[in-house]
N, C-alpha and C positions, 0 to 999 in steps of 0.2 A: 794690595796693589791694584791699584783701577787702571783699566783701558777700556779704549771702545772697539765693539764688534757684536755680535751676534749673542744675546739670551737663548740659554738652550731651556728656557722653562717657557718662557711668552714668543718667543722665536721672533721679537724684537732687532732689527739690525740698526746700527750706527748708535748704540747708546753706550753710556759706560760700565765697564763687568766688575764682577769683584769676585774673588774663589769662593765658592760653598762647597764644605765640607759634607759631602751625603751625608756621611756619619760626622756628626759632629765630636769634635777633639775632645771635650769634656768624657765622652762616652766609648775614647777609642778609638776615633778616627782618623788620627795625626798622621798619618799613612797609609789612609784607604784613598777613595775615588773622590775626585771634586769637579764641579760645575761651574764653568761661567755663565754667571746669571746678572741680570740690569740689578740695579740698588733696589730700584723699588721691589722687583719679587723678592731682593735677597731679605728685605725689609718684613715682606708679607709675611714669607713664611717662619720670622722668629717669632712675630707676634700672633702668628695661630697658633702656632707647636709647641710643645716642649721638646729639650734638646733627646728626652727618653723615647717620647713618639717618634722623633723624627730618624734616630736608630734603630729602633725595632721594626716600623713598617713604613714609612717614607724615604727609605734612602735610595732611591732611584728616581731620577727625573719624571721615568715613568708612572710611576707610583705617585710622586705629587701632580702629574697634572692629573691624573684620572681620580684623584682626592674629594671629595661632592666640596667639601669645607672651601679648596683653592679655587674652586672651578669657574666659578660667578667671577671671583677677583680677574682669572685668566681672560676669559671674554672681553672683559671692560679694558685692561691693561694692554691690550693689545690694539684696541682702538685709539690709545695714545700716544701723540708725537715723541719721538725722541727725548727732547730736551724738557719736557713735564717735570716738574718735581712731586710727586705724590706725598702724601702727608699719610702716616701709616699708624693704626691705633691697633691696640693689644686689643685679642676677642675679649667677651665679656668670662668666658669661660679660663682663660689665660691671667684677667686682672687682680681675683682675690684668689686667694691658695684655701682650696678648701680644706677642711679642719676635722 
């Protein structure tokens, strides 16, 4: 469900949120703590993470902004208007499943 309000991760206001799951549902989450966050970080941080990282030591807002990986993203995303649509790419480390 989207509305617009306030990113608790870019502290973006007037944009549209979408629940993040700290712990994502896959991992156990389905009834722990969630985030309203803009699309695009909710976007960023599938494409750094995996949903194992982002359970064991990312699951606090805290935790992802003081992250070195998010942090450069956070800077820039926040210099951006509202209504931007960001275009969001899987890291390189995220794109092939190493073996």
């Amino acid at each position: 469900m989207e509305r617009t309000g306030l990113c608790e991760l870019c502290g973006r206001e007037d944009v549209e949120t979408t629940k993040h799951h700290l712990t994502p549902k896959e991992e156990g989450g389905t009834f722990l703590g969630t985030a309203d966050l803009c699309i695009p970080c909710h976007k960023q941080i599938h494409a750094l993470y995996t949903n194992k990282e982002l359970a064991l030591r990312l699951n606090t807002i805290e935790a992802l902004q003081s992250d070195g990986q998010i942090a450069k993203y956070l800077r820039w995303i926040r210099k951006q208007p509202p209504a931007v649509l960001i275009r969001t790419r899987k890291s390189n480390s995220r794109q092939h499943p190493v073996k």
